[in-house]
C-alpha positions in Angstrom: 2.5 17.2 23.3 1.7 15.9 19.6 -1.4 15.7 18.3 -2.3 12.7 15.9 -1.7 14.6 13.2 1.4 15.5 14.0 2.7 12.0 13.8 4.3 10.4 10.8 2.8 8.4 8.4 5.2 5.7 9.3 4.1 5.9 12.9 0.3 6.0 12.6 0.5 3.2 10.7 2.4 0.7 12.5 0.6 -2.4 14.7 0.8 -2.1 18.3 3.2 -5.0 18.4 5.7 -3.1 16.0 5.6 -0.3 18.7 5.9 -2.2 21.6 9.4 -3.6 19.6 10.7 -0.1 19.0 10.5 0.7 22.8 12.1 -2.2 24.0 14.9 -1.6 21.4 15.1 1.8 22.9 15.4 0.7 26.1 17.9 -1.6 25.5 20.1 1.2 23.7 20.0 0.1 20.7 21.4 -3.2 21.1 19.9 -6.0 19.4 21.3 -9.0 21.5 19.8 -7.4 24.7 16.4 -7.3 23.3 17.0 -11.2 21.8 17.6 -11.8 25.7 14.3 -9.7 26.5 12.2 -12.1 23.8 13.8 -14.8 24.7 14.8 -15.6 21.6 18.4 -15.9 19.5 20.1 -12.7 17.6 19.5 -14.1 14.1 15.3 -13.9 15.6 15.4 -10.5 16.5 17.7 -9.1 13.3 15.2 -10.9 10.9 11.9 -9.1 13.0 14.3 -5.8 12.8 15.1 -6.1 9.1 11.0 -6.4 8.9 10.2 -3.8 10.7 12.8 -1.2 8.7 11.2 -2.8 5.6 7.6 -1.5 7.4 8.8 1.6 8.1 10.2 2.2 4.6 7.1 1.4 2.9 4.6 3.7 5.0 7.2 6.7 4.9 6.9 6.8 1.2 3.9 9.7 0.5 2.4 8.6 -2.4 2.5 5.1 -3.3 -0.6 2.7 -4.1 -2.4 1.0 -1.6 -2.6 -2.1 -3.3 1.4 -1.9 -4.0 1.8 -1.3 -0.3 -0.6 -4.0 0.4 1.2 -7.0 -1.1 4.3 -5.6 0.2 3.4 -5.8 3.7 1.7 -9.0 2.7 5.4 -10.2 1.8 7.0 -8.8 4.9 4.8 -10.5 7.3 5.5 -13.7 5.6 1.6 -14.3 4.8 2.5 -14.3 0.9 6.2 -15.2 -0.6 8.7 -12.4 -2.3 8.4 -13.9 -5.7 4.2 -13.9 -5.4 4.5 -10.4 -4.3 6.5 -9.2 -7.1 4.0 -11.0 -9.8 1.1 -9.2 -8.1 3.0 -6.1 -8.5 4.3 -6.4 -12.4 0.9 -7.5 -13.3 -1.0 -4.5 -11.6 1.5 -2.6 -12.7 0.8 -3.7 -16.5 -3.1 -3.5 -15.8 -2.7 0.1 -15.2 -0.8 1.0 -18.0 
């Protein structure tokens, strides 16, 4: 049986909700238009919240990046800033630690 530690960065660090997704989609095999039927919602839904998700994943596997990077990121990909904000916030910490 694994231990906390034992788990992934990517893992530990996913909401419940992003979890709960992964085991349906495993569940389903795989298949992205059973799990649009499971939510109740169309295939376009589901691909978007998949594409969000892989974007989650990305982010949190990465060892060493900055929390405040990763931050705004995640703020992007849960739509509670836009892409272009995001990628201001970044150039400009970016050119504040230089």
């Amino acid at each position: 049986m694994l231990k906390n530690e034992d788990l992934p960065n990517w893992l530990i660090n996913l909401e419940l909700e992003d979890i709960a997704f992964i085991k349906k989609l495993v569940i389903a095999s795989g298949s992205l238009k059973d799990l649009a039927k499971e939510y109740d919602v169309t295939y376009p839904t589901i691909r978007v919240r998949m594409d969000k998700l892989i974007e989650k994943i990305k982010i949190y596997d990465k060892q060493k990046i900055d929390p405040y990077i990763e931050k705004i990121k995640l703020l992007a990909i849960n739509d509670k800033i836009d892409l272009d904000t995001a990628k201001i916030l970044i150039e400009e910490y970016r050119g504040i630690k230089k």
